[in-house]
N, C-alpha and C positions, 0 to 999 in steps of 0.2 A: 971364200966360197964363190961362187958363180951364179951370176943372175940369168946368164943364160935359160931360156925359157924353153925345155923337151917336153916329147908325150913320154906317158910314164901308161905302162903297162900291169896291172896289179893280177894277182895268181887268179881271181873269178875273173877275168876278161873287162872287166872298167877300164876306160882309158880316160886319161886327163892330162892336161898340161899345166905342171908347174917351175920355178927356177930348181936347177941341179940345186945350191943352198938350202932348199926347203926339206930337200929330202936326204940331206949330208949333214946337217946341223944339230949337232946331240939338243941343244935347246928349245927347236923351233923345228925338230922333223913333223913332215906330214907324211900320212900315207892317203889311200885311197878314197877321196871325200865322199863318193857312194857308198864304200863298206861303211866309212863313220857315220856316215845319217844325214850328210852337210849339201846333198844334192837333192833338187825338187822331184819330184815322182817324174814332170815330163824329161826332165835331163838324164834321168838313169836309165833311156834305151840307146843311147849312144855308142853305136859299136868300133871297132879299131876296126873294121870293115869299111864300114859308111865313109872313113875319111879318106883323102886323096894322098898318094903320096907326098905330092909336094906340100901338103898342107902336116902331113907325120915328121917332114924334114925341115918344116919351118920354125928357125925360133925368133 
């Protein structure tokens, strides 16, 4: 798998950035840490707006 590090876009609009493996790995997938519960309140108004591109193409 790949530790390369992308934003990851989830179907309610959360974005997050984790490695391609985390999200490829029948073991250890993640999905969207705000749909789980795993984001603090101030962290879940983070929009895929707010962010810069070169910050969306940075891994």
């Amino acid at each position: 798998g790949s530790n390369r590090k992308v934003w990851w876009l989830c179907p309610d609009g959360h974005v997050w950035r984790t490695a391609i493996s985390n999200r490829t790995n029948a073991k250890k997938r993640t999905g969207c840490p705000v749909c789980a519960g795993n984001v603090s309140q101030k962290h879940r108004h983070l929009s895929f707006s707010s962010q810069t591109e070169s910050e969306r193409r940075r891994a």
